[in-house]
C-alpha positions as CSV (number, residue, x, y, z in Angstrom):
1,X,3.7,-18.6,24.3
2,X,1.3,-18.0,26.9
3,X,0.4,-19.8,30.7
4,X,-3.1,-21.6,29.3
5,X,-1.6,-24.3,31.6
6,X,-2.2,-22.1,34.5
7,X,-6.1,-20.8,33.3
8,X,-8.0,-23.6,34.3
9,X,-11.4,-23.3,36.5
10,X,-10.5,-26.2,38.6
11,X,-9.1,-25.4,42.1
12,X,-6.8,-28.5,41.9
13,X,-5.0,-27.4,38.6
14,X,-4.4,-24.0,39.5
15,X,-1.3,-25.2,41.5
16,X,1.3,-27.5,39.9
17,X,4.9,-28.8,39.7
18,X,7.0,-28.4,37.1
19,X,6.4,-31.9,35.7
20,X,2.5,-31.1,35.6
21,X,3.2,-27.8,33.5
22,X,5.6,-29.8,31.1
23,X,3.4,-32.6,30.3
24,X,0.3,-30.3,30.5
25,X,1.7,-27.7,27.8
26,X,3.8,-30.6,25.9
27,X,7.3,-29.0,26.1
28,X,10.5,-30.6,27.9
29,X,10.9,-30.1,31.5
30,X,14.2,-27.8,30.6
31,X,12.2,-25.4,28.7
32,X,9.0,-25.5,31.2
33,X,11.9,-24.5,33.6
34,X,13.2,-21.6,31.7
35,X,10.0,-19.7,31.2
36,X,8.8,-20.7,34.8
37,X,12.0,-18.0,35.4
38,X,11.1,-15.7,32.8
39,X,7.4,-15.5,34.1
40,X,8.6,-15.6,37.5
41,X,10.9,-12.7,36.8
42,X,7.5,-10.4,35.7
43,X,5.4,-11.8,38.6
44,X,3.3,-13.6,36.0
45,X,4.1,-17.2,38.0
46,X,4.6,-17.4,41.3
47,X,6.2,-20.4,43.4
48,X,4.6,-21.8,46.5
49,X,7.1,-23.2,49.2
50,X,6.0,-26.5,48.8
51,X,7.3,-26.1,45.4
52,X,4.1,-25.8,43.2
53,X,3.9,-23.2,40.7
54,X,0.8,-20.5,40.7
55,X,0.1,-17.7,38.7
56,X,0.5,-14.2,39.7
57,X,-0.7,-11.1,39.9
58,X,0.7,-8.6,37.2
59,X,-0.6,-5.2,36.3
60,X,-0.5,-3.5,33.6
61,X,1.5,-0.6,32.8
């Protein structure tokens, strides 16, 4: 499964709450959760402190 949820040219989707990423990507919140972690874990996702998810920076290698 990959972050298409998080590729979007608009400014105003690039940062989004957990809710926003289930609903966007059509899978439950639990399961949004658990690979929020597991990309979070690689520095693929990032979360900002107001909550907000982003997506990171990870290179290759």
């Amino acid at each position: 499964m990959t972050a298409y949820w998080l590729e979007d040219d608009d400014a105003d989707l690039r940062a989004q709450t957990l809710a926003e990423l289930a609903q966007r990507s059509s899978i439950p919140r639990s399961r949004a959760l658990r690979l929020a972690r597991s990309l979070m874990e690689v520095g693929a996702l990032e979360r900002l402190d107001d909550g907000r998810f982003v997506a990171g920076e990870v290179s290759a290698g």
